[in-house]
Structure formats: structure tokens, C-alpha cells
C-alpha positions as CSV (number, residue, x, y, z in Angstrom):
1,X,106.0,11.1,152.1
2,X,104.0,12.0,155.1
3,X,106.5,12.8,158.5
4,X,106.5,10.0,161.3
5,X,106.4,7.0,157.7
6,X,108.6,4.7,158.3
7,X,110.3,5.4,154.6
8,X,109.3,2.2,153.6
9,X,109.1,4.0,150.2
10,X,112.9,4.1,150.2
11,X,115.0,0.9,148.8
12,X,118.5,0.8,147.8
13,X,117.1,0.2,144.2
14,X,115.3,4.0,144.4
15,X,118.5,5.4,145.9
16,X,120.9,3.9,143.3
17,X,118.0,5.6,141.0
18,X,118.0,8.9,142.4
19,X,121.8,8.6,142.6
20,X,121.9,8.3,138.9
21,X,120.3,11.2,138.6
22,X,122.3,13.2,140.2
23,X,125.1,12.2,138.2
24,X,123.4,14.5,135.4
25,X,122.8,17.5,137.2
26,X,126.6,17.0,138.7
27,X,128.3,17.4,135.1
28,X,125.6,20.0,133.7
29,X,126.4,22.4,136.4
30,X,130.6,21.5,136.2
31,X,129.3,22.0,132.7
32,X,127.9,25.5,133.1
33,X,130.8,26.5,135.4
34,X,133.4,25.8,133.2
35,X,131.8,29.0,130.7
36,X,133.3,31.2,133.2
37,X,137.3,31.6,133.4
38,X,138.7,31.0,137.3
39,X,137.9,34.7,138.1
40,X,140.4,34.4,141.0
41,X,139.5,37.7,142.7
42,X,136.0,36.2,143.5
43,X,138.2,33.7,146.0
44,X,140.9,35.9,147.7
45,X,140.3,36.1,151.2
46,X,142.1,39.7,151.5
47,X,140.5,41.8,149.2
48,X,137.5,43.0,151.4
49,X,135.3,43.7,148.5
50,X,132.0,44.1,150.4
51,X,131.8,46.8,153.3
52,X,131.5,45.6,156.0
53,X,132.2,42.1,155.0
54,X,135.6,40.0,156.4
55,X,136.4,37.1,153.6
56,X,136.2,36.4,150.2
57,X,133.3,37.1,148.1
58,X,132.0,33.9,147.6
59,X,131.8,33.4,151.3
60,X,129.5,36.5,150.9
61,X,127.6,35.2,147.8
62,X,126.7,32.1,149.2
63,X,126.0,33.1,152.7
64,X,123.7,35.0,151.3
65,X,121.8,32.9,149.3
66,X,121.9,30.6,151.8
67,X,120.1,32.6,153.9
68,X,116.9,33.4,151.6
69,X,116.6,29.3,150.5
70,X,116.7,29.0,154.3
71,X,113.6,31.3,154.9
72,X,112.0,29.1,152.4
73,X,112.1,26.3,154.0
74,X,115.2,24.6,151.4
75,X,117.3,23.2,154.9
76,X,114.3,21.4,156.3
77,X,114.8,19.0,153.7
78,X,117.1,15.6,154.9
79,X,118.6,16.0,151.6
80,X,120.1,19.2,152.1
81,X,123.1,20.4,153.8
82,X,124.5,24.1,154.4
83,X,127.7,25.1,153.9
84,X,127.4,27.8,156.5
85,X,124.9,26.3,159.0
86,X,125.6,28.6,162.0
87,X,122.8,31.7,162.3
88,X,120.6,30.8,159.5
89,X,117.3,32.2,159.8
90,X,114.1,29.7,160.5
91,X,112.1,28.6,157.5
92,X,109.0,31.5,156.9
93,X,107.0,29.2,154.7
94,X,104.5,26.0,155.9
95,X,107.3,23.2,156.3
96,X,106.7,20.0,154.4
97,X,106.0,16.8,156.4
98,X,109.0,15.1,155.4
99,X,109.8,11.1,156.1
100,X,111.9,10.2,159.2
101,X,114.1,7.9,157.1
102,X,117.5,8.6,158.8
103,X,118.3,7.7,162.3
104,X,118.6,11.2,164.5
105,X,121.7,10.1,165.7
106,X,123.6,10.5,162.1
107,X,120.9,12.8,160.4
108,X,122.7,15.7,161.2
109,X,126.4,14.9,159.9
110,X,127.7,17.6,158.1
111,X,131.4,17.4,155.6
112,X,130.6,20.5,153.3
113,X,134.2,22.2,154.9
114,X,135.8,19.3,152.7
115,X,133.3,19.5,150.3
116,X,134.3,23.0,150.3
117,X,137.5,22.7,150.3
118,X,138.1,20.2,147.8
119,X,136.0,21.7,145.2
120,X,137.8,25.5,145.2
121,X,141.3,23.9,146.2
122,X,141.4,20.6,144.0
123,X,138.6,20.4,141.5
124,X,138.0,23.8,140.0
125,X,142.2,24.7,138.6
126,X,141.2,21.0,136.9
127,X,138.3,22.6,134.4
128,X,138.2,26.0,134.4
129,X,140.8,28.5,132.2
130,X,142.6,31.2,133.7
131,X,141.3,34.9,133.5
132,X,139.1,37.4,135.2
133,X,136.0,38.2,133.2
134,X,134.0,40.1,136.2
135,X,131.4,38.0,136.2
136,X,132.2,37.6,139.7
137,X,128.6,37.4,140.9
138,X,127.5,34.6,138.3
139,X,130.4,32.9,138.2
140,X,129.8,32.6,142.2
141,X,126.1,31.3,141.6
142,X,126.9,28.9,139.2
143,X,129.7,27.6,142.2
144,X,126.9,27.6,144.3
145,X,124.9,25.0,141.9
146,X,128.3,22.7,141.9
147,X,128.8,22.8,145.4
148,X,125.3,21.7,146.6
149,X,124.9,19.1,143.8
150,X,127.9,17.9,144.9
151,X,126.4,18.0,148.7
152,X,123.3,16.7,148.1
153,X,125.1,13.8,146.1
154,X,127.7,12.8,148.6
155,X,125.3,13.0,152.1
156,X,123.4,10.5,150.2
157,X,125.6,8.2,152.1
158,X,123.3,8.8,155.1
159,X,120.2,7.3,153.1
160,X,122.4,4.9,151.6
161,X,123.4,3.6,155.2
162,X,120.5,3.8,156.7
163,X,118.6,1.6,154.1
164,X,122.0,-1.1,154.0
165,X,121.3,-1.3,157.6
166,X,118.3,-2.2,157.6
167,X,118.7,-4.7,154.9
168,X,121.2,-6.4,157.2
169,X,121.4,-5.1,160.7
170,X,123.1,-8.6,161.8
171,X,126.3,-7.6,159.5
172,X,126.5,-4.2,160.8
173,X,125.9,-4.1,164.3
174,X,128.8,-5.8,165.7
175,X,131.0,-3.9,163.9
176,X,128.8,-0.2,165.0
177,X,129.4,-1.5,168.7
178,X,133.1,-2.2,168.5
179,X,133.6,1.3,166.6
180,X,135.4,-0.4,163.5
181,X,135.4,2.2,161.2
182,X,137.9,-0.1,158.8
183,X,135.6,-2.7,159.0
184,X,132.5,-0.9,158.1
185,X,134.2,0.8,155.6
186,X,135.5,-2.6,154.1
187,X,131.6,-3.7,154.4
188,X,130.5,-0.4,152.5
189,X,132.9,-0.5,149.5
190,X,132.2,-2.7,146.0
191,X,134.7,-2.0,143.7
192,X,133.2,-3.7,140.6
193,X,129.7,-1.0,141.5
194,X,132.5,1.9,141.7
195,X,134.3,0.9,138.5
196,X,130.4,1.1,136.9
197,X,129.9,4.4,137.8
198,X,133.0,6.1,137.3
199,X,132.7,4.6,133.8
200,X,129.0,5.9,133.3
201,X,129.8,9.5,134.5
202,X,132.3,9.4,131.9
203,X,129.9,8.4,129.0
204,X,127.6,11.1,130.6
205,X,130.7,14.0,130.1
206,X,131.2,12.7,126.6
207,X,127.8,12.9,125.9
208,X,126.2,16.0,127.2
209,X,129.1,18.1,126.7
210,X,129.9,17.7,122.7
211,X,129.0,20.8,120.5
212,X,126.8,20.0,118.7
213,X,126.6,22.0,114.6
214,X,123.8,22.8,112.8
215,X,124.8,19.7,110.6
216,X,123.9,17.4,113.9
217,X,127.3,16.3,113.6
218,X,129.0,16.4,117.3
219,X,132.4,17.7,117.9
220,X,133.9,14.7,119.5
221,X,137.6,16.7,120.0
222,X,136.4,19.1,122.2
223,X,134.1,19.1,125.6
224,X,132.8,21.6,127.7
225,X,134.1,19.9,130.8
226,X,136.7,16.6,130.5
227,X,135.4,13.6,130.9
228,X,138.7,12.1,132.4
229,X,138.0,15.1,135.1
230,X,134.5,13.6,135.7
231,X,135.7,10.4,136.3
232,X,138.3,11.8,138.6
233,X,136.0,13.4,140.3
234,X,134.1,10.2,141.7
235,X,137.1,8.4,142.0
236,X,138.8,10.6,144.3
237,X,136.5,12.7,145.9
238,X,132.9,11.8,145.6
239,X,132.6,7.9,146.7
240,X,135.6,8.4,148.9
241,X,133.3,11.1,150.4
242,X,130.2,9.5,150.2
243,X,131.4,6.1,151.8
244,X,132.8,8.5,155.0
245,X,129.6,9.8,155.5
246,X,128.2,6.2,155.0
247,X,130.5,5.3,157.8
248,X,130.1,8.3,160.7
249,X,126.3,7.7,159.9
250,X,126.9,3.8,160.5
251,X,129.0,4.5,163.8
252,X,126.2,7.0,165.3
253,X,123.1,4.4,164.2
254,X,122.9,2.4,167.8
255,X,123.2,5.7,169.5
């Protein structure tokens, strides 16, 4: 989509698609984290094991990678958000002429520190095993995938808001002018579309994380990653999350 468009090409119908999507990517990389154990040492704030370095490692890891997708261009994309956005070097390669879909007033909200948070804090001890393997430096990548799928996923909200808005500005603008936060977030929220999709991520964990025998016969006792931890996920963390960044962007769109 060429920059300046109007992002006419975005509907709440491609959105709920794209959404849908991102619901597989979300469990295959819980999926591929859960082969490592919790590898706790890769988390602890005191042990200083990069010279030089003040924090835990994965604040080193992912810094860095950060970094090097930065140079090439990753952040210039609407869709993605850093988790450490101060001093990030400027993109080296031709940038792409992105759609001005969001409104520059909310484009620029940012929750990864309870993004963060949530997922070393609350979500990993739910479905990975104790131990210490070493892997400290792949176990930290595939953290990496989790956290910005998880990112992308949840400030969706902005597109989300932006094209509800514009569907019905008359049921949103009184309530963006009197700062009702409760009200939006009332307006936002449809239980019976939650219940559908913390019931499909579900089917999804079932389904893409059976071992599978030689026999084709799945193993339907055990899963790579729970689905009840899937569905816990959305439910407490991911639409909660996403439906607060639908609502800052909302409160921010008359600016």
C-alpha cells in the first residue's frame, strides 16, 4: 500500500483475518518455547553475565537484536513495536512507503513493559518445565519470537480502533471528547466474539501441538503447550490488552 493511501484497503473483515492469523504463529512459537526448560539464569537481573553489560541477559539478547532488525528497516513498520525503543539506530535500508492508516495522535502507543512483564512474570512458569539446559542464547531468541507475536497481535488494537471509528464516528466521538474511558471500553468489548476466539485458539493448541507417530495416529494425552494455557492467555492477557490499546488509541483520535 502506497504511503499518503487512505487505507481504504483495510476493513474490520481483513483485520479479524489477519487477526486469525496471528493466532497460529502465537501458539507455534509458545509451541517452540516450551522445548526449552525455564533456564532461569537467562532472567536474573544480578548475575552480570555480559561485560560490561548491567541486567539480565535477555535484556542483552533482545536489545541486541533489536538493534540489527532496526537498521533493517523492521520498526518502520505500523505493525511493529520495540520493547526497548530508546537509542535504536535509524533504518540503513530504502524504507517501504507504508499506508497512513492510524491517526498520528495514537500511532505511537506503546505497552510492551506489560507485555513484558506479563509474559516472563505470568505466562512463561504456566508452560515451560523447570531446569537449566544452557541454551540460554536460543532459549532467549525463541522468547524473542513470543514476545513480538504477542506485540504485534495486541497493538492491533490501534488498526482495530481506527477502522471501528471510522465505521461509526457518531458512537465514538462523544465519548473521545468527554474522556470516558469506561464507556469506550464498554463500546469496544463483545463477549459472545471473545468467547469465539478463546474457544478457537483452543482448537488451534489441540491441534497443532499433538505428536503425531509414524502410524498417523495423534497423541491426544499429551501437548506441546496446554491448550487451557492458550485459552488463558486471550482471556486474561491478550484481549484485555488489546482492548486497552483500542481504548488510549480511541481517547488520542480527536487530538
Amino acid at each position: 500500500m502506497a504511503e499518503g493511501s487512505s487505507g481504504s484497503e483495510f476493513t474490520l473483515d481483513s483485520i479479524r483475518k489477519s487477526l486469525i492469523r496471528q493466532e497460529d504463529t502465537i501458539v507455534f512459537c509458545l509451541m517452540e518455547r516450551a522445548r526449552f526448560p525455564i533456564n532461569s539464569a537467562l532472567y536474573n537481573q544480578s548475575l552480570d553475565l555480559v561485560p560490561g553489560f548491567s541486567g539480565p541477559l535477555v535484556d542483552f539478547i533482545v536489545q541486541e537484536t533489536e538493534a540489527v532488525q532496526a537498521k533493517a528497516g523492521r520498526y518502520v513498520n505500523p505493525e511493529e513495536n520495540p520493547f526497548f525503543p530508546d537509542n535504536l539506530p535509524p533504518s540503513l535500508v530504502p524504507n517501504y512507503n507504508y499506508s497512513q492508516v492510524l491517526h498520528p495522535g495514537g500511532a505511537s502507543i506503546n505497552i510492551n513493559k506489560a507485555i513484558w512483564d506479563m509474559y516472563l512474570n505470568q505466562l512463561l512458569p504456566l508452560f515451560v518445565v523447570a531446569g537449566d539446559d544452557g541454551n540460554y542464547a536460543s532459549t532467549a531468541a525463541s522468547d524473542l519470537s513470543c514476545l513480538q507475536a504477542l506485540s504485534r497481535r495486541i497493538h492491533y488494537g490501534k488498526f482495530v480502533a481506527e477502522i471501528k471509528f471510522r465505521d461509526a464516528p457518531h458512537d465514538y466521538e462523544p465519548l473521545i471528547r468527554a474522556k470516558d474511558a469506561d464507556e469506550l471500553m464498554k463500546l469496544l468489548t463483545d463477549k459472545r466474539v471473545e468467547e469465539m476466539v478463546k474457544k478457537r485458539v483452543e482448537k488451534k493448541a489441540i491441534v497443532f501441538g499433538q505428536d503425531v507417530s509414524g502410524s498417523n495416529n495423534a497423541d491426544s494425552k499429551h501437548y506441546k503447550v496446554g491448550p487451557s494455557v492458550v485459552a488463558r492467555l486471550y482471556d486474561e492477557w491478550v484481549i484485555p490488552l488489546t482492548k486497552r490499546v483500542e481504548v488510549e488509541y480511541l481517547i488520542r483520535r480527536l487530538n
